[in-house]
PDB file of N, CA, C, O and CB in Angstrom:
ATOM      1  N   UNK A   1     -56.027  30.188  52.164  1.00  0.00           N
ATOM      2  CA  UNK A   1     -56.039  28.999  51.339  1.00  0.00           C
ATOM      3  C   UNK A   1     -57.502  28.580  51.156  1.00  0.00           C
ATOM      4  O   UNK A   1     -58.274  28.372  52.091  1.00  0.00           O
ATOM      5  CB  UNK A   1     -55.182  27.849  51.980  1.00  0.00           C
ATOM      6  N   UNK A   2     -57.781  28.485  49.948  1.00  0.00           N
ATOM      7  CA  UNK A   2     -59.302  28.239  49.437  1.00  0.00           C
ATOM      8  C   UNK A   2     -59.174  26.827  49.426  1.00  0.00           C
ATOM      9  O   UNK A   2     -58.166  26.121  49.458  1.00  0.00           O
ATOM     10  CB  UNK A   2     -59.816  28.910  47.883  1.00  0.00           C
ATOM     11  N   UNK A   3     -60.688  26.471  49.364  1.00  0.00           N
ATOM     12  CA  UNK A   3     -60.967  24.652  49.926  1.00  0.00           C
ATOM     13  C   UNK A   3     -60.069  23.953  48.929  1.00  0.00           C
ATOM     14  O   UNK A   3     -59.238  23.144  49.342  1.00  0.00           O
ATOM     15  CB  UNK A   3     -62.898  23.865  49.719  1.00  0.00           C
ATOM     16  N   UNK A   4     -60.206  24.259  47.448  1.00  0.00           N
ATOM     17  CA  UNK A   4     -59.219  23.234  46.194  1.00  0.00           C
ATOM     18  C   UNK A   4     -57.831  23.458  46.541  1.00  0.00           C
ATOM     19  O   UNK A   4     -57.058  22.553  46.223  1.00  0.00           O
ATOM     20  CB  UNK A   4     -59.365  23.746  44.337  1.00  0.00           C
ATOM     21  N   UNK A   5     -57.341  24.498  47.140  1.00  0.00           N
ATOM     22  CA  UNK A   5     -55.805  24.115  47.364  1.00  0.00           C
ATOM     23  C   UNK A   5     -55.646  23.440  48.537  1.00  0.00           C
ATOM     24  O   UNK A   5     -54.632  22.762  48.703  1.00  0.00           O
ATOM     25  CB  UNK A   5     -54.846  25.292  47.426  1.00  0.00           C
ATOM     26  N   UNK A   6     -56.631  23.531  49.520  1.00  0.00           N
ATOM     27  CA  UNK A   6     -56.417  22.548  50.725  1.00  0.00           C
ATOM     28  C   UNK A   6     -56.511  21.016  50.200  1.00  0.00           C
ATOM     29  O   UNK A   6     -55.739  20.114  50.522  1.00  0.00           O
ATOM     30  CB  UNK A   6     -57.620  22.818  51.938  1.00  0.00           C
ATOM     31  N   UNK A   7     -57.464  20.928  49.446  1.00  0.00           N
ATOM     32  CA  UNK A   7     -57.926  19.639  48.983  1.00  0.00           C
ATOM     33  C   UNK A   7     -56.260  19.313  48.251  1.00  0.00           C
ATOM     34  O   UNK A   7     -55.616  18.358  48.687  1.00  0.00           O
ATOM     35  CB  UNK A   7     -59.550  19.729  47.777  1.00  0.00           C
ATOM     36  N   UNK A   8     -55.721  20.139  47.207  1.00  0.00           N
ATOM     37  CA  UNK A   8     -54.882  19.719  46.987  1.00  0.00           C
ATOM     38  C   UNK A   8     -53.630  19.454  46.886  1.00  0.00           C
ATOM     39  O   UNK A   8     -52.898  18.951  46.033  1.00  0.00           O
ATOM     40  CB  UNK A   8     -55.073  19.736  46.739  1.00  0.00           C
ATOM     41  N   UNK A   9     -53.464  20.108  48.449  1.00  0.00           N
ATOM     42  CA  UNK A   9     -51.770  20.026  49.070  1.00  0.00           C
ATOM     43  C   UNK A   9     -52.413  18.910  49.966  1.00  0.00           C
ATOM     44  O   UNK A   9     -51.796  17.921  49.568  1.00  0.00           O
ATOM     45  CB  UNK A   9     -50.822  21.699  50.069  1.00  0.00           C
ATOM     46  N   UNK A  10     -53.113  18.550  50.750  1.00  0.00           N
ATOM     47  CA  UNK A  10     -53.716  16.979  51.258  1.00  0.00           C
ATOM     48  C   UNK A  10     -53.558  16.054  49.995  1.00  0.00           C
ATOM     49  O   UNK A  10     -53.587  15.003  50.635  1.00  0.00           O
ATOM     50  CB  UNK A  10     -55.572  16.984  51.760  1.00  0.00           C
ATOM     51  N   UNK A  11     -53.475  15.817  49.254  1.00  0.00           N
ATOM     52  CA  UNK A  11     -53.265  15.322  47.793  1.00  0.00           C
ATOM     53  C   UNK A  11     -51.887  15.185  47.915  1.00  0.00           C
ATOM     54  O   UNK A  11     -51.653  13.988  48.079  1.00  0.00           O
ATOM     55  CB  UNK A  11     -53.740  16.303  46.515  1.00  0.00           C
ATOM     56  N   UNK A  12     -51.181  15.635  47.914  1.00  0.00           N
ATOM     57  CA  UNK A  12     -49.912  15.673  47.759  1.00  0.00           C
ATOM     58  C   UNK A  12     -49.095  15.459  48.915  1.00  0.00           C
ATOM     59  O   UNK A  12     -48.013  14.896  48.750  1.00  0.00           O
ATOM     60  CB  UNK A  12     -49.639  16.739  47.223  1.00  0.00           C
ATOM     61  N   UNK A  13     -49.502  15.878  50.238  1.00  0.00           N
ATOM     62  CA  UNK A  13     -49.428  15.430  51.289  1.00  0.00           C
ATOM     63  C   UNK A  13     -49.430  14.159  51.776  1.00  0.00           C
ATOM     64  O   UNK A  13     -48.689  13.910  52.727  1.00  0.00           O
ATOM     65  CB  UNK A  13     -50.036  15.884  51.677  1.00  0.00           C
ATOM     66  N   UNK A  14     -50.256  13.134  51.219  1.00  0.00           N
ATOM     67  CA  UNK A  14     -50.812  11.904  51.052  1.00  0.00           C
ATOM     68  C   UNK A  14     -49.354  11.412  50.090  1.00  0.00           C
ATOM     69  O   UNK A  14     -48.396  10.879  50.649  1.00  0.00           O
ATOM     70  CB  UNK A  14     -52.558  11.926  50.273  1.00  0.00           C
ATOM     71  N   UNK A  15     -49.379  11.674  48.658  1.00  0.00           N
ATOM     72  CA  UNK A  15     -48.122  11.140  48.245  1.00  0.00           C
ATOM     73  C   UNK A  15     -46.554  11.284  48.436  1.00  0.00           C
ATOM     74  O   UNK A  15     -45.627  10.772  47.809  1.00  0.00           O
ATOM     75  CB  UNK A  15     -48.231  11.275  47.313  1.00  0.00           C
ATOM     76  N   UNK A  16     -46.577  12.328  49.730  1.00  0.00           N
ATOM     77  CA  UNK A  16     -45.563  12.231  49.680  1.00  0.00           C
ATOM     78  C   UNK A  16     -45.316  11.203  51.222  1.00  0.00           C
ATOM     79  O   UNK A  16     -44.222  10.986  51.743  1.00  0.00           O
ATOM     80  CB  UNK A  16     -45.003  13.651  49.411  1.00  0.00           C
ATOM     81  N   UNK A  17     -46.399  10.794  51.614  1.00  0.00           N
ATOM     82  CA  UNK A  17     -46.325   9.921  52.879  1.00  0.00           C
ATOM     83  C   UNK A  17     -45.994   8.647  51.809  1.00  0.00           C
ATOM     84  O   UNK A  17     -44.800   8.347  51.782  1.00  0.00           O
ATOM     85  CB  UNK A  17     -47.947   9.823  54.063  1.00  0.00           C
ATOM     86  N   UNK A  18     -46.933   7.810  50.873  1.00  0.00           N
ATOM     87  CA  UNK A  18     -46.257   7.066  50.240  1.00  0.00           C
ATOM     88  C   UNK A  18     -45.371   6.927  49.510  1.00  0.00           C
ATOM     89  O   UNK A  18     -45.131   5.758  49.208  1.00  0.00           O
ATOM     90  CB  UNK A  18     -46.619   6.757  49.945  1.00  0.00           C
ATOM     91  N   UNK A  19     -44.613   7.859  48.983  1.00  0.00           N
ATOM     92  CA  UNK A  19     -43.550   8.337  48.610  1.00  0.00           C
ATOM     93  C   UNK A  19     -41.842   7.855  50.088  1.00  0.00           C
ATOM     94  O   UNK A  19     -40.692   7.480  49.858  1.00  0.00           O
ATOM     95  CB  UNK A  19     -44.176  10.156  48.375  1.00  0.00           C
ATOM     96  N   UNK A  20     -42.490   8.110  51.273  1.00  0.00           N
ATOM     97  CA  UNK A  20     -41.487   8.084  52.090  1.00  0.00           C
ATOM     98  C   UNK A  20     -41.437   6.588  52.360  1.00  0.00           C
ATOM     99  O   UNK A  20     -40.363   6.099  52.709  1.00  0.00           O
ATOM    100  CB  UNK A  20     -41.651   9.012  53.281  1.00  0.00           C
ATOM    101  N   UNK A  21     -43.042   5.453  52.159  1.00  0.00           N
ATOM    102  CA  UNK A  21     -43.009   4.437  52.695  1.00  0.00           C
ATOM    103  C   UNK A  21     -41.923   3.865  51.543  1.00  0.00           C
ATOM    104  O   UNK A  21     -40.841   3.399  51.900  1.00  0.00           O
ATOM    105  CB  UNK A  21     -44.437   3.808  52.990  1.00  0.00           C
ATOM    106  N   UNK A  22     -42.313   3.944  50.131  1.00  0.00           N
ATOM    107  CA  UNK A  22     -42.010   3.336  49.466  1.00  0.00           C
ATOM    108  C   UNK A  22     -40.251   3.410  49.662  1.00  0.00           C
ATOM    109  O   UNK A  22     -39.851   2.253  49.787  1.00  0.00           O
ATOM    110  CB  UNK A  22     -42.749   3.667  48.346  1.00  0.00           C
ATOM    111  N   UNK A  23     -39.300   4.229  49.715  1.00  0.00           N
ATOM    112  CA  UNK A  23     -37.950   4.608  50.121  1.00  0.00           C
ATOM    113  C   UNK A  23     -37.724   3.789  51.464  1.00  0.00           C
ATOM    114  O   UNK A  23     -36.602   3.294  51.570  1.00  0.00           O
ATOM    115  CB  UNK A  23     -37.796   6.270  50.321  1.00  0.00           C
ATOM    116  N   UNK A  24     -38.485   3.602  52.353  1.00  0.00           N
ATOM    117  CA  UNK A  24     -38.563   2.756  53.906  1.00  0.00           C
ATOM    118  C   UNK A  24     -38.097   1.357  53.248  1.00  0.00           C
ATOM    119  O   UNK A  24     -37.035   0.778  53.480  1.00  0.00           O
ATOM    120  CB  UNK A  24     -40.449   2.641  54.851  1.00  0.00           C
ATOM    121  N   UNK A  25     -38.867   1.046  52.597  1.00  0.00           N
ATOM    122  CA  UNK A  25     -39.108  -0.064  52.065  1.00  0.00           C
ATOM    123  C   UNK A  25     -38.601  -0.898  51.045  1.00  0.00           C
ATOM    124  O   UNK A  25     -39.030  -1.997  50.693  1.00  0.00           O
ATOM    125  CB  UNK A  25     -39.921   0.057  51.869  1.00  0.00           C
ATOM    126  N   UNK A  26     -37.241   0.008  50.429  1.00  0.00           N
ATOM    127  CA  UNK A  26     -36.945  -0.629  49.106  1.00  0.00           C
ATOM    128  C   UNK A  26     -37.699  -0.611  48.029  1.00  0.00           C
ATOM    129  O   UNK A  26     -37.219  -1.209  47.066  1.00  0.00           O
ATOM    130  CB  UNK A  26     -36.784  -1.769  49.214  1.00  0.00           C
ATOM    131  N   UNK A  27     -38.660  -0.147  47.892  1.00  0.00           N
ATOM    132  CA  UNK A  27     -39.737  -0.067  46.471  1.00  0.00           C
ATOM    133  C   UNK A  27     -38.795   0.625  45.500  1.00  0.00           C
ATOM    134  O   UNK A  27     -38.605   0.429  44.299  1.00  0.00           O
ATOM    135  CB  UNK A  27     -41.387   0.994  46.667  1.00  0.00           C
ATOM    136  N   UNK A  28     -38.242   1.516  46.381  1.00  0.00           N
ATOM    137  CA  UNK A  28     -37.994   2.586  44.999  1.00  0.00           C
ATOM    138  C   UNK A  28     -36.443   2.697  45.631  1.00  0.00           C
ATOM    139  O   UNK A  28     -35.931   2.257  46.660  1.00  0.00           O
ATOM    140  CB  UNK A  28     -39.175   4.474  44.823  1.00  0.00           C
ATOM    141  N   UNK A  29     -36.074   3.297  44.794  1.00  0.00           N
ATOM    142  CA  UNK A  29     -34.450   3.641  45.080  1.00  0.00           C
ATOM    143  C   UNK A  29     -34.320   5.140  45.866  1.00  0.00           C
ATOM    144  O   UNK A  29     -35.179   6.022  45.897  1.00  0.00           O
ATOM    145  CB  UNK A  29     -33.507   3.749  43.425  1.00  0.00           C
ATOM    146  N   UNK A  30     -33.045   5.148  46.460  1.00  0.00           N
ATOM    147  CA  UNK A  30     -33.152   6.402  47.372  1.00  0.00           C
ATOM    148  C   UNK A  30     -32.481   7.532  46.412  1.00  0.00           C
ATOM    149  O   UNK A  30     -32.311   8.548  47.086  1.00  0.00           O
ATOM    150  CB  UNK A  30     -32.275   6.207  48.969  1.00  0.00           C
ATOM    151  N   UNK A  31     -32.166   7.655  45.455  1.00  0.00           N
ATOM    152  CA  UNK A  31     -31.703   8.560  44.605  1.00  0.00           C
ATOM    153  C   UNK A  31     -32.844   8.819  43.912  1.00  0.00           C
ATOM    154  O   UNK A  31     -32.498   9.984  43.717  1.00  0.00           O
ATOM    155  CB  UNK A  31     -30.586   8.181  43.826  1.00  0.00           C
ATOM    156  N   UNK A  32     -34.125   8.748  43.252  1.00  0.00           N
ATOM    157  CA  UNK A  32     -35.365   8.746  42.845  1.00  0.00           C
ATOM    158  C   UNK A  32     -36.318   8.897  43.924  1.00  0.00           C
ATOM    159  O   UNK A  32     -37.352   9.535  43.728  1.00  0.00           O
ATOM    160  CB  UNK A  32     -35.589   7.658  42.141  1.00  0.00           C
ATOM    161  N   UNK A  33     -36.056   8.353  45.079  1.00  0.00           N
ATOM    162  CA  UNK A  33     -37.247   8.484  45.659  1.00  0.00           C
ATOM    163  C   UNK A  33     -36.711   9.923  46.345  1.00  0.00           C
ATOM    164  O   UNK A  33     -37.729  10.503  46.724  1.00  0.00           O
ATOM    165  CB  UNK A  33     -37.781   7.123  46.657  1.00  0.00           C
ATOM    166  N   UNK A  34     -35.560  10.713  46.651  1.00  0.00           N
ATOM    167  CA  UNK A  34     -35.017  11.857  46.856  1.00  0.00           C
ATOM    168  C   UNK A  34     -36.232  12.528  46.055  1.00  0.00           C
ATOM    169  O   UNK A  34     -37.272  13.018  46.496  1.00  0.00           O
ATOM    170  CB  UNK A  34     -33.439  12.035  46.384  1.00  0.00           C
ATOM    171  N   UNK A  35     -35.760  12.393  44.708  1.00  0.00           N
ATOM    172  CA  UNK A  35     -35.994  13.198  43.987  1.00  0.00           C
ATOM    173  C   UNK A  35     -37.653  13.923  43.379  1.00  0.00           C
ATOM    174  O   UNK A  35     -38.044  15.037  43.031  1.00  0.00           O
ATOM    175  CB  UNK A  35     -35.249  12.650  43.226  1.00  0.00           C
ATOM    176  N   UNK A  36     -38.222  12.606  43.508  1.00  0.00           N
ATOM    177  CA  UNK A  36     -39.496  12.955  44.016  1.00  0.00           C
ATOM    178  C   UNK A  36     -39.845  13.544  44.982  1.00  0.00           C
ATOM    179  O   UNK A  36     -40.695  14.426  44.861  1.00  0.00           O
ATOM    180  CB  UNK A  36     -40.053  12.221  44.148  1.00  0.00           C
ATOM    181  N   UNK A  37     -39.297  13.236  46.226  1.00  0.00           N
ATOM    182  CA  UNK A  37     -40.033  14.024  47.425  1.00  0.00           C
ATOM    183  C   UNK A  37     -39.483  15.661  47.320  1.00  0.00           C
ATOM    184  O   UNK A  37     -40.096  16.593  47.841  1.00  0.00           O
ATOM    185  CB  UNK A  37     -39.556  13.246  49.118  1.00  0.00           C
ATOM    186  N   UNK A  38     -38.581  15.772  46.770  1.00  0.00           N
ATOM    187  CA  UNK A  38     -37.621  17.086  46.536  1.00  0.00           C
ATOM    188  C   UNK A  38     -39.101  17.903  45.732  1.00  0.00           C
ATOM    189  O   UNK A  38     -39.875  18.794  46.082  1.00  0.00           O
ATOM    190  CB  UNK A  38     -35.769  16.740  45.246  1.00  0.00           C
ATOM    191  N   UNK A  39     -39.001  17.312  44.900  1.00  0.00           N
ATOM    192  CA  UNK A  39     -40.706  17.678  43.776  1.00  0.00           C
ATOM    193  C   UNK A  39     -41.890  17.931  44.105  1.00  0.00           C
ATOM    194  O   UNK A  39     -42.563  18.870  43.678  1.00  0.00           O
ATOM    195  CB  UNK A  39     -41.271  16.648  42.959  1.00  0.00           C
ATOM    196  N   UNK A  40     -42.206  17.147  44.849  1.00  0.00           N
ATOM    197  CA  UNK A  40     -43.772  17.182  46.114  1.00  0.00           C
ATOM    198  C   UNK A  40     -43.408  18.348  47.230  1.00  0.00           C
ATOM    199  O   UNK A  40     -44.268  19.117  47.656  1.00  0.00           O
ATOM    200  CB  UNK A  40     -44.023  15.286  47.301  1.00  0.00           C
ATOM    201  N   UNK A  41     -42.262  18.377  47.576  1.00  0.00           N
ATOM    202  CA  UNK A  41     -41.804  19.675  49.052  1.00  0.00           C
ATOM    203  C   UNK A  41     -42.352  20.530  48.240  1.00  0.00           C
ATOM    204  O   UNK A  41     -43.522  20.903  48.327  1.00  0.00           O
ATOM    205  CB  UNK A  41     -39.897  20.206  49.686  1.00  0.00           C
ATOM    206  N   UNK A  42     -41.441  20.941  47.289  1.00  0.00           N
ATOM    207  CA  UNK A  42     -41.837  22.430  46.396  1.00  0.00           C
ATOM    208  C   UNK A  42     -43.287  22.438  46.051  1.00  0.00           C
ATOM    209  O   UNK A  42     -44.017  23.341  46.457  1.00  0.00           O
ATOM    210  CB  UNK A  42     -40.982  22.596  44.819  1.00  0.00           C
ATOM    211  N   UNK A  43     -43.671  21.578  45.404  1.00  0.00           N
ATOM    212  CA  UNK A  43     -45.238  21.683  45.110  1.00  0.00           C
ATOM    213  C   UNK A  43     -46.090  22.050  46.575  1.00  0.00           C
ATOM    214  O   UNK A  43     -47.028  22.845  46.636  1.00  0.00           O
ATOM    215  CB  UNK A  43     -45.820  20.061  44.435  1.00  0.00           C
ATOM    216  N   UNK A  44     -45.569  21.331  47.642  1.00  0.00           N
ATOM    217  CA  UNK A  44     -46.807  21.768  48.820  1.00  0.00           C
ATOM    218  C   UNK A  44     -45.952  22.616  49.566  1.00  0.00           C
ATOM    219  O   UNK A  44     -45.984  22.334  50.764  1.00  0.00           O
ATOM    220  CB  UNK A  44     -47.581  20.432  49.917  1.00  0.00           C
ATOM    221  N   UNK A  45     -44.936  23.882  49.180  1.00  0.00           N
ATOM    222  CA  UNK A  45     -44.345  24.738  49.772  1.00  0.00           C
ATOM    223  C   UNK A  45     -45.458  25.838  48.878  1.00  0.00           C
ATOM    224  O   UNK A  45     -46.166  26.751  49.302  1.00  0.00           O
ATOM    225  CB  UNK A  45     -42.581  24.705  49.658  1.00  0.00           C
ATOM    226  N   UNK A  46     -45.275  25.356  47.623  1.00  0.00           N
ATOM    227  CA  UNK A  46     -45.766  26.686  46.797  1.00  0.00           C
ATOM    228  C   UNK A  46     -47.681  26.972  47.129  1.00  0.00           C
ATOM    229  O   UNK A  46     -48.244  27.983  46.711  1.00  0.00           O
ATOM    230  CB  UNK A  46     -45.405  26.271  44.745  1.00  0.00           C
ATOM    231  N   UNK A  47     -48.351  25.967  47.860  1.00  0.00           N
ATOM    232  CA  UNK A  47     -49.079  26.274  48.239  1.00  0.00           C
ATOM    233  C   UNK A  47     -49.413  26.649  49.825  1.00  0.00           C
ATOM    234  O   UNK A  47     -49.917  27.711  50.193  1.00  0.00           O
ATOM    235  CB  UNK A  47     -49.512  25.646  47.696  1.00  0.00           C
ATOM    236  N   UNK A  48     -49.033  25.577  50.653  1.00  0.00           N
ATOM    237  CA  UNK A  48     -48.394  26.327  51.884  1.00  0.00           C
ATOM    238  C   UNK A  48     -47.647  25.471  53.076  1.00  0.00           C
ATOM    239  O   UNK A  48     -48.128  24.715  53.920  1.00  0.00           O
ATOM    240  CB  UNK A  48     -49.569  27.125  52.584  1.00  0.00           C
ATOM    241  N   UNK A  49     -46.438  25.830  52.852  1.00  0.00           N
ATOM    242  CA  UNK A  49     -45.219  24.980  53.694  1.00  0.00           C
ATOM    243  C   UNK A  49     -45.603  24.459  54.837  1.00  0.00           C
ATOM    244  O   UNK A  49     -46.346  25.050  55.621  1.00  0.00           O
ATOM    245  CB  UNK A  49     -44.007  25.780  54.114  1.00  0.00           C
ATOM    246  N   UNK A  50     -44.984  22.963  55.080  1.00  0.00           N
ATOM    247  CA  UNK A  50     -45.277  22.282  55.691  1.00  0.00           C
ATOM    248  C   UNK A  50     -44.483  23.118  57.313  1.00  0.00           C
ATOM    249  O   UNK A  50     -43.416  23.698  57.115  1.00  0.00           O
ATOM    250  CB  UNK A  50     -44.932  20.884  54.990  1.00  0.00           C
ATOM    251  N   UNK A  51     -44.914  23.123  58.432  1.00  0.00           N
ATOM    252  CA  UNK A  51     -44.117  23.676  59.455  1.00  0.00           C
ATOM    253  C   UNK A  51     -44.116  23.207  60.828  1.00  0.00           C
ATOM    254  O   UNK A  51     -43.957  23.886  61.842  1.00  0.00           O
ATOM    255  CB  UNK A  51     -44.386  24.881  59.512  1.00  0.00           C
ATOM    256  N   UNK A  52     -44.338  21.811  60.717  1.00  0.00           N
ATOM    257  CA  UNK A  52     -44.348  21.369  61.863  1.00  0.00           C
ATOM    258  C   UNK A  52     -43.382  19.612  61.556  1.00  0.00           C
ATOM    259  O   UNK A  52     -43.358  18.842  62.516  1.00  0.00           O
ATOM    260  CB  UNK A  52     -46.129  21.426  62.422  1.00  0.00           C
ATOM    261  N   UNK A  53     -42.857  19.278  60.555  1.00  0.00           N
ATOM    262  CA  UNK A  53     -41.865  18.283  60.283  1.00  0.00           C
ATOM    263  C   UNK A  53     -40.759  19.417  59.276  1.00  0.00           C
ATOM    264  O   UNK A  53     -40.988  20.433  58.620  1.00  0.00           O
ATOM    265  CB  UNK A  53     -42.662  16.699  59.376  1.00  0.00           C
ATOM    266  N   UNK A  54     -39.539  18.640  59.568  1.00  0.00           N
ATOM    267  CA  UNK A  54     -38.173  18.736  58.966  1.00  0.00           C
ATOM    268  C   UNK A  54     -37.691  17.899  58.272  1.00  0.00           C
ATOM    269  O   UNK A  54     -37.133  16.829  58.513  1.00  0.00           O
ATOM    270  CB  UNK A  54     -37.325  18.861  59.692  1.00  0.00           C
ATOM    271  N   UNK A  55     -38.171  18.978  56.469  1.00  0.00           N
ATOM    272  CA  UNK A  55     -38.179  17.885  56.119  1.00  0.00           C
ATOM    273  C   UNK A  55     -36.825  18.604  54.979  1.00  0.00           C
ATOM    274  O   UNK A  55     -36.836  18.769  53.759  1.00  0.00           O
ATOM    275  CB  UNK A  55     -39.789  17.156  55.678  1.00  0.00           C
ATOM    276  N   UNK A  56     -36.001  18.833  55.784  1.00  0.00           N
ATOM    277  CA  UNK A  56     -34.434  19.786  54.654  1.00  0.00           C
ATOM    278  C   UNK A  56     -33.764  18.575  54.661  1.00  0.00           C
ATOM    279  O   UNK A  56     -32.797  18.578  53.900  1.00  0.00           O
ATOM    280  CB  UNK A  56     -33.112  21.430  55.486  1.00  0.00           C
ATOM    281  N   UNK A  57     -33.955  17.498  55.287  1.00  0.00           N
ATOM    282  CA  UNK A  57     -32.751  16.093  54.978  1.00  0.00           C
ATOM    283  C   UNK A  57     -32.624  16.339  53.594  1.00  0.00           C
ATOM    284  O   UNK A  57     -31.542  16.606  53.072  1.00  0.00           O
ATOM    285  CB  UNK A  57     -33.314  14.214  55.275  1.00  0.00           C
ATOM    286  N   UNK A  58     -33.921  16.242  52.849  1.00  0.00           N
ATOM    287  CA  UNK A  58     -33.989  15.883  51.501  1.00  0.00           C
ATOM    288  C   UNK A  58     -33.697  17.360  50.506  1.00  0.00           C
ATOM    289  O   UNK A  58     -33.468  17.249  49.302  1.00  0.00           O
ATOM    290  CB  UNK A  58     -35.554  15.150  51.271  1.00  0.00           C
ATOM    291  N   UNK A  59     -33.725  18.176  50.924  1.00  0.00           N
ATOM    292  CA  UNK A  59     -33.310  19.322  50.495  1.00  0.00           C
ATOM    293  C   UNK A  59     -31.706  19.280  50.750  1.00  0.00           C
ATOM    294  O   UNK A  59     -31.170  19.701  49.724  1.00  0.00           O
ATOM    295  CB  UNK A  59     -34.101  20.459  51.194  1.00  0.00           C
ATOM    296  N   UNK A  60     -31.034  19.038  51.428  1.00  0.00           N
ATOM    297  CA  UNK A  60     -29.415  18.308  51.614  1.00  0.00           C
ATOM    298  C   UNK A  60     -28.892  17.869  50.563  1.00  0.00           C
ATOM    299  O   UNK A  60     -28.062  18.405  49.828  1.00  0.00           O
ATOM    300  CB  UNK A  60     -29.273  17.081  52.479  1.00  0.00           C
ATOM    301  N   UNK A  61     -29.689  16.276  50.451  1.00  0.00           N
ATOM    302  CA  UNK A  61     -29.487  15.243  49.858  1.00  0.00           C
ATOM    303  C   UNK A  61     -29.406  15.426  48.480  1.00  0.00           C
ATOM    304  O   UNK A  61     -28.527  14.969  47.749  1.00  0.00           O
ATOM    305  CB  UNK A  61     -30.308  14.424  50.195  1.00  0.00           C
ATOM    306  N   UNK A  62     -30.647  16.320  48.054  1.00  0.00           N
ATOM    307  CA  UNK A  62     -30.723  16.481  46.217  1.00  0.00           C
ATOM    308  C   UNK A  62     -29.704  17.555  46.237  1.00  0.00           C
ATOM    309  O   UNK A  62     -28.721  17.370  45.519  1.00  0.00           O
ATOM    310  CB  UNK A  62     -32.467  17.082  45.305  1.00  0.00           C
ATOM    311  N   UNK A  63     -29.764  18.624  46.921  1.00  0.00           N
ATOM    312  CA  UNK A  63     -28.491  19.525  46.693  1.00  0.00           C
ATOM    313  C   UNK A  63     -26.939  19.082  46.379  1.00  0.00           C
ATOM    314  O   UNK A  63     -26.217  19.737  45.627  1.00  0.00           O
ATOM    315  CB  UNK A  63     -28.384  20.249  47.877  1.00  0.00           C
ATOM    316  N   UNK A  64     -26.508  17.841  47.076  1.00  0.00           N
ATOM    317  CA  UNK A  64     -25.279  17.306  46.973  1.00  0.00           C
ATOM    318  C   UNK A  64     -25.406  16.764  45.715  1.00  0.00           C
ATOM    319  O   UNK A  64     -24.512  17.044  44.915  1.00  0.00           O
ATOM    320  CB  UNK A  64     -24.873  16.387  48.022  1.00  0.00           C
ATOM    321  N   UNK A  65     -26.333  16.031  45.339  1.00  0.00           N
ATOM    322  CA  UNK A  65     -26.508  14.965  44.414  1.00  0.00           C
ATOM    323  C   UNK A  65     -26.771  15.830  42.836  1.00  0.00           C
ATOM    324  O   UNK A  65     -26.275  15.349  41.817  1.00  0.00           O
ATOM    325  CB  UNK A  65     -27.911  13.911  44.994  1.00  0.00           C
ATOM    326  N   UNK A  66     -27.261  16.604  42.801  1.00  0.00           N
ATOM    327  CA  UNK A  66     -27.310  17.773  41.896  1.00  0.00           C
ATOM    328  C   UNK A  66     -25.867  18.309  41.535  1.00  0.00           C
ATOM    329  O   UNK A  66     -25.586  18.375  40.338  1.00  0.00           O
ATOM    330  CB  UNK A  66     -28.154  18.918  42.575  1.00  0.00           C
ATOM    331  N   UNK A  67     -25.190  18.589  42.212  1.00  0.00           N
ATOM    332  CA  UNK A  67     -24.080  19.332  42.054  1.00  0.00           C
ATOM    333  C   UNK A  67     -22.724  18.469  41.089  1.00  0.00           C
ATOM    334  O   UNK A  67     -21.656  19.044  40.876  1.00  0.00           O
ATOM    335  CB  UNK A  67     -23.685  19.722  43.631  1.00  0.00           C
TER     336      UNK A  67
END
């Protein structure tokens, strides 16, 4: 992983921490805020998967909700 993809899965890494506050919190709805974080996983999988949190709740969740 070259420095710009580190730089920018930390980028994304970062939103998906506010991404989780905002769902904590009522900001956002939990059917949207799913769906975003569902969006950000893949984006910082496709550069390089997160492997030290579990984060398939939300891989669950959009799967049911998708269907």
């Amino acid at each position: 992983m070259n420095e710009y993809q580190k730089q920018k899965r930390d980028n994304f890494i970062k939103k998906l921490v506010s991404n989780s506050r905002a769902i904590l919190t009522n900001q956002v709805a939990i059917p949207l805020g799913v769906e975003k974080m569902h969006k950000l996983i893949l984006w910082i999988k496709h550069i390089e998967p997160i492997s030290d949190i579990d984060l398939s709740i939300f891989d669950e969740y959009y799967s049911q909700t998708e269907g």
